[in-house]
KEZA-555930 format. One record per residue (C-alpha): residue in one letter; x, y, z. Coordinates in pm, whole numbers, padded with zeros to 5 digits, always signed. Example, Ala and Ser with C-alpha at 12.3 -4.5 7.8 and 13.67 -1.06 7.14 Angstrom:
2
A+01230-00450+00780
S+01367-00106+00714
END
This chain:
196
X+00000+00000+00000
X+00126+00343-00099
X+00037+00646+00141
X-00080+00480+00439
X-00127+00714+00778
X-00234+00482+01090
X-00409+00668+01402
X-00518+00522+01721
X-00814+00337+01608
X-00778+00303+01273
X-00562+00388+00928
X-00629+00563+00606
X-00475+00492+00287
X-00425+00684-00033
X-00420+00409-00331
X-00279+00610-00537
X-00117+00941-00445
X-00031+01070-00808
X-00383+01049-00883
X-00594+01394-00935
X-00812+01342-00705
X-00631+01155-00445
X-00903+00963-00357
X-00870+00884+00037
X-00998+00541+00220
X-01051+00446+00597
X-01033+00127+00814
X-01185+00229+01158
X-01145-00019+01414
X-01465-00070+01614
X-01636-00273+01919
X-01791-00489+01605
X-01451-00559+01427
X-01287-00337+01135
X-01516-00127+00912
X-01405-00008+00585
X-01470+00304+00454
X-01579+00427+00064
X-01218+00188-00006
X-01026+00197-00311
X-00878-00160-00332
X-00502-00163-00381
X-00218-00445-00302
X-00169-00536+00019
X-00497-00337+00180
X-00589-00724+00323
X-00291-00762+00460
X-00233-00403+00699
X-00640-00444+00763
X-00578-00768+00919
X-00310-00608+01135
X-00641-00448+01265
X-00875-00715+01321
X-01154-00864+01127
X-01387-00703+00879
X-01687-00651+01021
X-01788-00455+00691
X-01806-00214+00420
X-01992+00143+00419
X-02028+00396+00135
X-02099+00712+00228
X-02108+00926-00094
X-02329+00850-00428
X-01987+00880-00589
X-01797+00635-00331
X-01876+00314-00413
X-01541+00286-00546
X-01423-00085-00493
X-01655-00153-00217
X-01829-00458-00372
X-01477-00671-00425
X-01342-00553-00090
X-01666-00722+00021
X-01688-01014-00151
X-01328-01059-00047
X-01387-01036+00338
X-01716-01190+00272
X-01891-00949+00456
X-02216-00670+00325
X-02158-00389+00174
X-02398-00118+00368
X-02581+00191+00278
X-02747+00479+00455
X-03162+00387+00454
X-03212+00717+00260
X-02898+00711-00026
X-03081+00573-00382
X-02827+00704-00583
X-02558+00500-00419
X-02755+00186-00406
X-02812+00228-00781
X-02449+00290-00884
X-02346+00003-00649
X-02223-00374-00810
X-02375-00518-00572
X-02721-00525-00365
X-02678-00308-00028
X-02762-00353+00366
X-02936-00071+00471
X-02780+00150+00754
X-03031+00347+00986
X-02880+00580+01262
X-02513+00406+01331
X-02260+00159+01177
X-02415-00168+01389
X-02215-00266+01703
X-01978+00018+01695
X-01993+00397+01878
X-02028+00566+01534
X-02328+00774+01479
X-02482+00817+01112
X-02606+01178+00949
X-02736+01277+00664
X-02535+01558+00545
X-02641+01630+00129
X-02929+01505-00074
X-03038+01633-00403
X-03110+01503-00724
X-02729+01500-00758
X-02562+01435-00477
X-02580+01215-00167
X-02369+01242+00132
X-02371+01072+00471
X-02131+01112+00801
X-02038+00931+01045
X-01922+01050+01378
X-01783+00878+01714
X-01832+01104+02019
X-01623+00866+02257
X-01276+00917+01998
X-01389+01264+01854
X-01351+01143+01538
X-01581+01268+01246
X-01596+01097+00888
X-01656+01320+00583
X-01612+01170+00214
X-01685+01454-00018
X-01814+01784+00086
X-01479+01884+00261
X-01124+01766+00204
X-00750+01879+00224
X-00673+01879-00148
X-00573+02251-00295
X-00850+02247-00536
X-01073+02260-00174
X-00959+02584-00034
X-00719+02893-00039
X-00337+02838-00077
X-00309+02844+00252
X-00604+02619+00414
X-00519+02265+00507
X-00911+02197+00524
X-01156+02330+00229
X-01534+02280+00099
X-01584+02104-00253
X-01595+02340-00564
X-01897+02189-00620
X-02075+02307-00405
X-02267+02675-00377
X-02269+02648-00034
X-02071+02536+00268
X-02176+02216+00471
X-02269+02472+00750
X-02416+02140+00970
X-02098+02009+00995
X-02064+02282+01218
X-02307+02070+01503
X-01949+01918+01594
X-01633+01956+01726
X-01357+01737+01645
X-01072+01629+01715
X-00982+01434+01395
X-01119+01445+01032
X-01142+01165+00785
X-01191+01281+00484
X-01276+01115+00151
X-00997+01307-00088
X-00656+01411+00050
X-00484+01349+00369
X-00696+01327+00641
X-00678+01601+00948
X-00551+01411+01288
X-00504+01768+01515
X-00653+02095+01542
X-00966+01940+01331
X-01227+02167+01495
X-01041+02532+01462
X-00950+02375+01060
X-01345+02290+01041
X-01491+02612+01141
X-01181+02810+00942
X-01310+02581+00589
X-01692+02649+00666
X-01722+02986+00827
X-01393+03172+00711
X-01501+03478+00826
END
């Protein structure tokens, strides 16, 4: 694996860092086993998870996410899951979905919905007991996300920032493109959605 940060209860991985778009992964250890994250499937992922624990399973968060979540899966022979509410996702997905409701099952990490439109479908997750909050798309650290000299921006997509993500304060950011943030995450949050 190329681009690998580990943290406390978890890692992150970067397939592949020359990419564009850097597209960013999570393993997040858990009271239920190891849950990956909107993962891009690379060689050797199997063998740092399993340095981890077991897969428990396999969440997409983002219509755009599902990535290489069905092989992972199939792989670790465990469901790929789904916010209840996400029908984009479920329709761009290989494979057919477990529904989530309010939290990953088994584990301290909370579900929200944070975008739906037409267009676009976002979920987060958060963990109040590590601080840790889980954001694929709508904010990330790559330069196309912010000013210069931000380490944390909002997607060019969108009109307006993500002002709910303001409901929290953590201590660590996953995010879905670019290295994730792992200190000073809430000053970096309210910096990239309320500059002013």
């Amino acid at each position: 694996m190329t681009d690998v940060t580990s943290w406390p209860e978890g890692l992150s991985w970067i397939a592949f860092p020359d990419e564009r778009g850097q597209r960013a992964s999570h393993a997040i250890l858990t009271e239920a086993g190891v849950w990956l994250v909107d993962p891009v499937d690379v060689d050797g992922l199997d063998e740092r998870v399993s340095e981890l624990g077991t897969v428990a399973g396999v969440v997409v968060l983002q219509d755009r996410h599902t990535r290489d979540a069905t092989d992972v899966a199939r792989r670790h022979e465990v469901p790929v899951s789904i916010p209840d509410w996400m029908s984009l996702a479920r329709e761009k997905l290989e494979s057919q979905a477990e529904s989530l409701g309010s939290e990953l099952p088994g584990t301290n990490y909370t579900v929200h919905r944070l975008i739906e439109t037409g267009d676009w479908e976002e979920a987060i997750l958060f963990n109040e007991r590590t601080n840790t909050l889980v954001v694929p798309e709508a904010i990330g650290t790559l330069p196309s996300f912010g000013e210069a000299d931000s380490s944390l921006g909002v997607h060019p997509s969108l009109d307006e920032p993500p002002r709910a993500l303001l409901d929290w304060a953590p201590t660590r950011i996953l995010v879905g493109h670019g290295p994730s943030i792992h200190g000073d995450a809430h000053r970096k949050l309210r910096a990239a959605i309320d500059p002013e």
